[in-house]
C-alpha positions in Angstrom: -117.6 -39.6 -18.8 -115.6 -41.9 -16.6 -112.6 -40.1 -15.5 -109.3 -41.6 -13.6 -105.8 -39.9 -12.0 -102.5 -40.9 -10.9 -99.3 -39.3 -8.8 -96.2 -38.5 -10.3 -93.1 -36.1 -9.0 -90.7 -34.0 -11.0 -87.3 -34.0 -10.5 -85.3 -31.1 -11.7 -81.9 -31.6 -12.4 -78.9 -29.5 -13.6 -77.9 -30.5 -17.3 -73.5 -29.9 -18.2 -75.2 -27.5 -20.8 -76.4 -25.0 -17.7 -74.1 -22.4 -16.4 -72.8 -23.6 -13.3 -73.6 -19.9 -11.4 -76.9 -17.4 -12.0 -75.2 -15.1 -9.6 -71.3 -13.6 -8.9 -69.3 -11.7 -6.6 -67.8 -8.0 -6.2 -66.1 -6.8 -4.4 -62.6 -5.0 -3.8 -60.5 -2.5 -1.4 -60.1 1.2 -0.9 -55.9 1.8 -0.1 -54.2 5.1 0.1 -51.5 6.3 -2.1 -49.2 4.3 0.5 -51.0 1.4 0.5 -52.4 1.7 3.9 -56.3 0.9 4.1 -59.3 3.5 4.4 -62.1 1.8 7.2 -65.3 2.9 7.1 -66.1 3.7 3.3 -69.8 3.2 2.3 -69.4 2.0 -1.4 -72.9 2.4 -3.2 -73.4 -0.7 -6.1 -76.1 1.6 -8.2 -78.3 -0.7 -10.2 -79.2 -2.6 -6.7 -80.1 -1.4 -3.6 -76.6 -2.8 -1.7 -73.9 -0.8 0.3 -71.4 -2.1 1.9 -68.7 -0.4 4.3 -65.3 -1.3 4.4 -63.7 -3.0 7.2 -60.4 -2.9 9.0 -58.9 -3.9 6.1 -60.2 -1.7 3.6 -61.9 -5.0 1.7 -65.8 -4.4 1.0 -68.1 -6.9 -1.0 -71.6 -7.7 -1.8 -73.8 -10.3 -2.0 -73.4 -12.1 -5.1 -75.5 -10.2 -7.7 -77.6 -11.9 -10.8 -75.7 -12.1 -13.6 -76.3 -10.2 -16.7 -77.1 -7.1 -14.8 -75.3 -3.5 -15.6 -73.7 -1.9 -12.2 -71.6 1.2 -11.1 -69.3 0.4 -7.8 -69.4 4.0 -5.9 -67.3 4.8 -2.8 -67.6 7.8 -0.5 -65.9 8.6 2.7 -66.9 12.3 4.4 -66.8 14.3 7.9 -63.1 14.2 8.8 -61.6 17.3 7.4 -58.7 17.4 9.6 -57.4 14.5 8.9 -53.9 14.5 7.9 -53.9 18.5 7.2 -51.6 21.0 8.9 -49.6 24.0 7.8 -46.8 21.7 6.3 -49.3 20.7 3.7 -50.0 24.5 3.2 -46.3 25.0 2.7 -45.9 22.3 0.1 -48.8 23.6 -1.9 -47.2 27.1 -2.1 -43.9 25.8 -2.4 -45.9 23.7 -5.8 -47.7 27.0 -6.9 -44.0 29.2 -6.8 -42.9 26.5 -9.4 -40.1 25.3 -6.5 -40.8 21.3 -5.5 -43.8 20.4 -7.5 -45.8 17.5 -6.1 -45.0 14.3 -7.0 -47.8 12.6 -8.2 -51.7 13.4 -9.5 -53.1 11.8 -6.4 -51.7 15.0 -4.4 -52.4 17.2 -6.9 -55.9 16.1 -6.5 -55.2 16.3 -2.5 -54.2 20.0 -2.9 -57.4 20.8 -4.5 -59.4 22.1 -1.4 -61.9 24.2 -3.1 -62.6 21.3 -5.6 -62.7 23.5 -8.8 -59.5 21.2 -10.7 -57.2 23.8 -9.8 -54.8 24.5 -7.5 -54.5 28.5 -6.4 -54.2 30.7 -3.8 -57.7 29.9 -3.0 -56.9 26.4 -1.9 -54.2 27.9 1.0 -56.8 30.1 2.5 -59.4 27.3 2.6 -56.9 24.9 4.5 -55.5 27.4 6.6 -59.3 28.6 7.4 -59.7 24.8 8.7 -56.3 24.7 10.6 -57.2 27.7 12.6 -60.9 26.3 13.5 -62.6 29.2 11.6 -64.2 26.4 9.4 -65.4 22.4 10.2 -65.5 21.7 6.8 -63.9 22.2 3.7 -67.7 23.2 2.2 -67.2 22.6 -1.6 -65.7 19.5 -1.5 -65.4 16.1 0.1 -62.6 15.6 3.0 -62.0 11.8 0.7 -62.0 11.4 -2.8 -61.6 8.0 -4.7 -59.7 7.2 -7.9 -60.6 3.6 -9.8 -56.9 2.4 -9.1 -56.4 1.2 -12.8 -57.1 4.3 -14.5 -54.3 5.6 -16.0 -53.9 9.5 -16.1 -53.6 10.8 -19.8 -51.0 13.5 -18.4 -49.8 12.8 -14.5 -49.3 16.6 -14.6 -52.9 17.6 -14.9 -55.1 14.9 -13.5 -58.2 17.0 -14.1 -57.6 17.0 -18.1 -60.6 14.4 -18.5 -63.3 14.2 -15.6 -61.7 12.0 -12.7 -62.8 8.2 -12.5 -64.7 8.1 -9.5 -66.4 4.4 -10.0 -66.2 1.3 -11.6 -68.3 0.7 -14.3 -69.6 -3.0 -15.3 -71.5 -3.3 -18.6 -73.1 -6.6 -17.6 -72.1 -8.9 -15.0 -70.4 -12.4 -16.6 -68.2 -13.3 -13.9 -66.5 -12.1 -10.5 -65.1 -8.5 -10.1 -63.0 -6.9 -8.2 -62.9 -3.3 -7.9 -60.2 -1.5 -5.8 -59.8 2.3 -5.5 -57.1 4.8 -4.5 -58.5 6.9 -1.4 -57.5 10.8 -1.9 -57.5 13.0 1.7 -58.1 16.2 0.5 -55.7 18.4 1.9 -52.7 16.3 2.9 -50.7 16.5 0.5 -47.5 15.2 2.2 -49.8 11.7 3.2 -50.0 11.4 6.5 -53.5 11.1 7.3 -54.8 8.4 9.0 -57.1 5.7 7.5 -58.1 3.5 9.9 -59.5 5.3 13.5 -57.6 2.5 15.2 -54.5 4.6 13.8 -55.6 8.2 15.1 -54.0 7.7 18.9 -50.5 6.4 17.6 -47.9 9.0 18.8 -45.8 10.4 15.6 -41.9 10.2 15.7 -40.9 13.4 16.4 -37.8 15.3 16.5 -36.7 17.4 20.0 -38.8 20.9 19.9 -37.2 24.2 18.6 -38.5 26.6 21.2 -40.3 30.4 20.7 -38.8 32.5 23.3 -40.3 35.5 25.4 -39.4 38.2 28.3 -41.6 37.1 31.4 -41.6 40.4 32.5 -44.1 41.9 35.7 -46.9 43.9 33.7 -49.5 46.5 35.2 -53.7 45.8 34.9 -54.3 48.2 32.5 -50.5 48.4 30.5 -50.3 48.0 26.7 -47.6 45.7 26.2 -45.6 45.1 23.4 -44.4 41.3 23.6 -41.7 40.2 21.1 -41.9 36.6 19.9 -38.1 35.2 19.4 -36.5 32.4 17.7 -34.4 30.4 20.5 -32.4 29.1 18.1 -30.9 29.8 14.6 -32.7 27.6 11.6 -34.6 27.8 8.3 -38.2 28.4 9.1 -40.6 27.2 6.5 -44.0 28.2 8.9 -45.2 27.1 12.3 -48.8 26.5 14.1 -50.4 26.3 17.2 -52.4 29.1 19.2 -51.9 31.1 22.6 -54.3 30.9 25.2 -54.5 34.2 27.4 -55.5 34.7 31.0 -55.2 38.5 32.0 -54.5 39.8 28.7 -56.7 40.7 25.4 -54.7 41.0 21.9 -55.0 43.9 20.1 -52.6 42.9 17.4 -50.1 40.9 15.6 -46.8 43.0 14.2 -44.5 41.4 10.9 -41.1 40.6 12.4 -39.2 37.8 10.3 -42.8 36.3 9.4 -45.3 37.9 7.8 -48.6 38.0 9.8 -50.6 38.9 7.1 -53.0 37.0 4.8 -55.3 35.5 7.3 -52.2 33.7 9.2 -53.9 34.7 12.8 -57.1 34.3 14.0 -58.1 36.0 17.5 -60.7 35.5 20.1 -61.4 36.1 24.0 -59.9 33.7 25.0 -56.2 33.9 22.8 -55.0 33.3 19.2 -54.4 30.2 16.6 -51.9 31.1 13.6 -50.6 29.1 10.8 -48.1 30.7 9.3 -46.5 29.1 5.9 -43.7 31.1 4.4 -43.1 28.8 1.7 -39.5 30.2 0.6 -38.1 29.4 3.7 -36.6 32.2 5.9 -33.2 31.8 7.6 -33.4 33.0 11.1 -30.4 33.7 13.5 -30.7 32.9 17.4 -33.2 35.5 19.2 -34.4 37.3 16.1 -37.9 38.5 16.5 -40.6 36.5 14.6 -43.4 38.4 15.1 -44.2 41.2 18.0 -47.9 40.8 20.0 -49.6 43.6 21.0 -51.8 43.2 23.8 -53.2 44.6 26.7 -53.0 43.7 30.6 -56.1 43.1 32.3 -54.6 42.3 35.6 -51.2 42.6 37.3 -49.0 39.3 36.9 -46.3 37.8 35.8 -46.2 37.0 31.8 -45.8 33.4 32.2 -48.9 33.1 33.9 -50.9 34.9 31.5 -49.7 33.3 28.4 -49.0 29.4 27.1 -49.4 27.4 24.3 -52.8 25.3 23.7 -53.8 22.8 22.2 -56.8 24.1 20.0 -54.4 24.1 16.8 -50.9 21.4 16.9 -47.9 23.4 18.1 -45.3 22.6 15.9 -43.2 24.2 13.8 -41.4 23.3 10.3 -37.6 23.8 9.8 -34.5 22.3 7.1 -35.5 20.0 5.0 -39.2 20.0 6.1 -38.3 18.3 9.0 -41.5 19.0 12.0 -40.7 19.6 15.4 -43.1 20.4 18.6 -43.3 23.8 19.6 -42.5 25.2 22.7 -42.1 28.1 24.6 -39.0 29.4 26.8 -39.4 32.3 29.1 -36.7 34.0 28.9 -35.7 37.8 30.4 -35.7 37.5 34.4 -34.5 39.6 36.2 -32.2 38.6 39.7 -34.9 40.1 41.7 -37.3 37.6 40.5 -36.3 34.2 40.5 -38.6 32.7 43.2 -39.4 29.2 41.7 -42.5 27.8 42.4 -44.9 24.9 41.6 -47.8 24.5 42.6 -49.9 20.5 43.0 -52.5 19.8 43.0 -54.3 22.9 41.0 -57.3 23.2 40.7 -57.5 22.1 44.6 -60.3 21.5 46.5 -58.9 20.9 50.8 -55.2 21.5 50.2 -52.5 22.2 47.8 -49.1 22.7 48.5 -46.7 25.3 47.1 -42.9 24.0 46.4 -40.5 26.6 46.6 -37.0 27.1 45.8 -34.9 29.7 47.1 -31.4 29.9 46.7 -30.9 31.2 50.1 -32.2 31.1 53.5 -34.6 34.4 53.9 -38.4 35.7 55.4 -41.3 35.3 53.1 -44.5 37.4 53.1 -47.1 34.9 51.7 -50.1 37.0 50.0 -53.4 35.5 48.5 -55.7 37.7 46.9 -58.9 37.0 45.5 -60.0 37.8 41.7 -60.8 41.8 42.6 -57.5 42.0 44.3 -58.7 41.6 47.9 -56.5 40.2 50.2 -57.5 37.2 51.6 -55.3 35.4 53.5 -51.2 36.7 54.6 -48.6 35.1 56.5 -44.7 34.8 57.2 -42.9 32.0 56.1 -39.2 31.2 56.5 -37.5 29.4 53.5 -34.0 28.0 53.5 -32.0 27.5 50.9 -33.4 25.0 48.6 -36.9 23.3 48.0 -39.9 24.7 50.7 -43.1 23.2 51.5 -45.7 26.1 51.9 -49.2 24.2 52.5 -53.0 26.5 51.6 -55.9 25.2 53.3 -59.3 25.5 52.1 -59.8 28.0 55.1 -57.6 29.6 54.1 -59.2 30.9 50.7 -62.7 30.6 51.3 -64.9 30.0 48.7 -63.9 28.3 45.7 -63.0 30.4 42.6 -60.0 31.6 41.5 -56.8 33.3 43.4 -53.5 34.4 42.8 -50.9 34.2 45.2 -47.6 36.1 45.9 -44.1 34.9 47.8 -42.0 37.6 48.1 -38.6 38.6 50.1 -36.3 41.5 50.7 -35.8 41.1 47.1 -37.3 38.2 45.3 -41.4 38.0 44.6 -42.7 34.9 42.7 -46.6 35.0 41.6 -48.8 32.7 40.1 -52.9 31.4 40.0 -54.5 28.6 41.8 -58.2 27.4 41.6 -60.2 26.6 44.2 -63.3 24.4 43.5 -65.9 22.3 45.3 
């Protein structure tokens, strides 16, 4: 029964014969077509729990992972439909369904897939041009990024849907390292100039000077149906256009075919004025002042055109001529008459104590200054005597009233100019 002990220690030690790792690394990038990077991409490693997001420079990884293990790499981007797309992109992929400039590679094929189904139709068009025009946020059966292993090889570049699309990266057992990279496919730029990094969305584009749309700024009646021609300013090939008029003092009734078609879902009206996106994929050779399309609207209040219609900002102005080149949009008023060319400009506005009212005359003359409120009530009137050239002509607060909106009216023995300032607190 007699019974004794003693201390002892174990020391572990690594023998050559061991593998010099239990764990290894993946990792990899996400890169456009172009090479530039996609930021913020949660790629999923299925058979763990991990996700990691890529960072400025595309480049993801994991915490090294046991070895042995099977895993699936999984990227997913979402929730910035817009990027990239514009009516140029819904030119090209009507230009590629007419059989005239196919596009160039699978990875914009897959781009021109909006409706996701491994085809590309008419269905695609109205889906992007519903986004352009702000009738849709999302392109709803399909993701605004997909993402191609990048060294799968298409069986046939021509149809990259003839076996399912490699979405991941497979690894049947973990031995070593791996790096994964992937293509990053915007759907619905198809000429690739979305943006992958958000530090990239504010850089201004290189643009060409603007080719102008031209109307008459005519006087028009509260209550008048107009008829408002839309003009080419200048003589090109016209492959489509965008952007959207935003109306104060008239409603839209309709939009007429000139030169463009404005069929097929190419305008989209509200309250407040109209986004179109029109792709004529053909092309169409204009001459100088040829109508494009005719509006038909009615007056809700007496004005000047110019002050009841300009270009916004809801929907890109810009316009595609030769060669695909894109060129801003803008708008020439064109149409006066000698009995109206008042100039005026009016800063600050919206005003809140003064504003002041620059006006050029070409000659000296007596001005009856009118202000009227939004029923037409005069509110304020007085004489003012202009020379020839630039005049100062100064409102006061008192001399409105309350805030809200006026319009104003300079007008001579046979020269008027009108316009709209805003008065607020």
């Amino acid at each position: 029964g007699n019974t004794s002990y003693c201390s002892t220690f174990i020391d572990v030690q690594r023998h050559t014969a061991c593998p010099n790792n239990l764990a290894a690394n993946i990792y990899g990038r996400t890169l456009m077509e172009n090479e530039d990077m996609i930021q913020n991409v949660s790629v999923r490693l299925l058979g763990s729990e991990a996700v990691s997001v890529t960072n400025n420079l595309g480049s993801y990884a994991f915490q090294p992972m046991p070895l042995g293990n099977i895993y699936t790499v999984e990227p997913a981007k979402d929730g910035d439909d817009m990027n990239g797309v514009s009516t140029l992109d819904i030119v090209m992929i009507q230009r590629h369904i007419l059989g005239m400039e196919k596009l160039k590679s699978p990875y914009r094929m897959i781009a021109a897939d909006a409706n996701g189904n491994g085809t590309i139709t008419a269905s695609d068009l109205t889906d992007l041009r519903k986004l352009v025009l702000g009738l849709t946020q999302d392109l709803s059966n399909n993701r605004s990024w997909r993402f191609v292993d990048a060294g799968y090889q298409f069986p046939d570049p021509n149809d990259p849907w003839l076996e399912p699309l490699a979405e991941t990266y497979h690894i049947n057992g973990l031995t070593n390292d791996m790096e994964a990279n992937f293509i990053g496919i915007k759907i619905g730029d198809v000429n690739g100039n979305a943006k992958g990094s958000a530090a990239d969305t504010d850089e201004a584009e290189s643009r060409s000077a603007s080719l102008g749309i031209e109307m008459d700024d005519v006087y028009v009646n509260a209550g008048q149906t107009l008829e408002i021609p839309v003009r080419i300013a200048t003589g090109s090939t016209l492959y489509g256009m965008q952007g959207s008029f935003v109306f104060d003092g008239i409603h839209a009734e309709d939009m007429v075919s000139g030169k463009l078609n404005t069929g097929s879902g190419q305008f989209a009206g509200s309250d407040k004025g109209v986004a179109f996106s029109i792709a004529e994929g053909e092309g169409v050779s204009l001459k100088e002042g040829e109508i494009l399309f005719t509006m038909v609207a009615k007056a809700e209040r007496s004005g000047r055109l110019s002050d009841m219609v300009r270009l916004g900002t809801m929907v890109r102005p810009e316009v595609y001529t030769d060669q695909m080149n894109t060129k801003p949009l803008s708008v020439k008023w064109g149409g006066r008459t000698p009995t109206t060319d008042l100039e005026v400009r009016v800063h600050p506005n919206p005003w809140t104590e003064q504003t002041v009212l620059n006006v050029t005359s070409d000659q000296d003359s007596r001005a009856v200054l009118t202000l009227r409120d939004v029923t037409g009530r005069t509110v304020h009137t007085r004489v003012e005597s202009l020379k020839a050239g630039e005049n100062i002509v100064t409102l006061q607060r008192s001399d409105a009233g309350m805030s809200g909106v006026y319009f104003f009216e300079i007008r001579t023995n046979s020269k008027t100019a009108t316009g709209k300032i805003i008065l607020i607190d």
